[in-house]
N, C-alpha and C positions, 0 to 999 in steps of 0.2 A: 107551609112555606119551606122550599129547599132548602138547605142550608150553602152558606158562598161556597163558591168555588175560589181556586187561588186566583184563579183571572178575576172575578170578583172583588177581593179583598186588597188586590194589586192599584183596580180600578179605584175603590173609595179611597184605599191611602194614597193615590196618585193626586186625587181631588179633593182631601179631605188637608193636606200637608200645608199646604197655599196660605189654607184660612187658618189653619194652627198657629203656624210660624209667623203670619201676618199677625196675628191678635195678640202674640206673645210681644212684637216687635214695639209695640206701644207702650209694655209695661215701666218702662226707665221715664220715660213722660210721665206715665200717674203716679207714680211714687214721686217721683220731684214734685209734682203739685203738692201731693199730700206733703213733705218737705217743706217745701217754700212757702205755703199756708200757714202750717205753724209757727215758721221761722218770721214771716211776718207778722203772722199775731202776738208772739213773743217780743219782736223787738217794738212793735207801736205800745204793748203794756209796758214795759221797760219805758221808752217814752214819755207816755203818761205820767209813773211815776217821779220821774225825774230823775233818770240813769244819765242823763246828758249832762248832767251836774254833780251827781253823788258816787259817780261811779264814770266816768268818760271813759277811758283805755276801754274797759268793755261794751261798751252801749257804742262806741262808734265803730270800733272793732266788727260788734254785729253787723251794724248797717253796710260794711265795707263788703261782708263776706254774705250777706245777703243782696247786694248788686253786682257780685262775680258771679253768684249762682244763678241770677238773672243773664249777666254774660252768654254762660255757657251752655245756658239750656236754649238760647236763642242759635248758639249754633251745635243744635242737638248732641252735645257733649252731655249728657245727661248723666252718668255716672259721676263727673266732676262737680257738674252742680249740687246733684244729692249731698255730695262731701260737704260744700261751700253752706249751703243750706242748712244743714244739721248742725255744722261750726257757727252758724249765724244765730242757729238756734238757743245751742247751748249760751255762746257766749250773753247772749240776753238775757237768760236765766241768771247769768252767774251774778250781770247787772241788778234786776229786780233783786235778786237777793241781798244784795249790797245795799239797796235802796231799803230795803224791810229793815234792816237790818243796822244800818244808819236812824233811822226813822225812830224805833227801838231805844237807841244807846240815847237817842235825843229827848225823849219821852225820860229814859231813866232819869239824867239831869237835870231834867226840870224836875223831875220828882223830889230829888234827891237836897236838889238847892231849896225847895219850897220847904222839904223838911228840915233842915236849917236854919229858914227863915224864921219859926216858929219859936 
C-alpha cells in the first residue's frame, strides 16, 4: 500500500476534523450528567437521612444549587452547571455528615445518661 501523499492526508484531516470536533463538542453534556448524578444521588441520601432537619442551611442549600445546575444545563451553559452540580454535590455531603454525626453525639447520650441511670 503507498503511503499518503499530502493531498491525501489534507484530505482525511479535511474529513476526519468535523467528526473530531463534533464528538469532543458533547463532552460539557457527559460530564455534567456524570455531575448532576451524583449530586442527586447525594442530596436524596442526605434526604433520606434527614439533612432537612439535622442539618437544613446545607441540605437545602444542595437542592438550590442542584436546580441552577438543572437551569443551566437546559440552556447548554454546561460548564456553569458542572460548577452548580459539584457545589450541590459537596454541600450534601457536608449535610449527611452532619446527619452521621448528629446521630452519633445522640447515641453517645443515650449511652452516657443510661450509664448514670445505673
Amino acid at each position: 500500500m503507498p503511503p499518503f501523499g499530502r493531498l491525501d492526508r489534507a484530505l482525511w484531516l479535511v474529513t476526519l476534523s468535523p467528526l473530531v470536533l463534533g464528538s469532543s463538542a458533547g463532552c460539557g453534556a457527559l460530564i455534567y450528567q456524570v455531575d448532576v448524578v451524583n449530586a442527586e444521588s447525594a442530596v436524596s441520601e442526605a434526604e433520606h437521612a434527614g439533612a432537612a432537619e439535622a442539618s437544613p442551611y446545607e441540605y437545602y442549600a444542595a437542592r438550590e444549587y442542584l436546580t441552577e445546575a438543572q437551569h443551566e444545563a437546559a440552556e447548554a451553559a454546561y460548564e456553569d452547571a458542572m460548577h452548580y452540580a459539584e457545589r450541590a454535590n459537596d454541600l450534601a455531603r457536608q449535610a449527611l455528615s452532619r446527619v452521621r454525626s448528629s446521630s452519633r453525639d445522640a447515641r453517645g447520650d443515650r449511652a452516657e445518661s443510661a450509664g448514670a441511670a445505673r
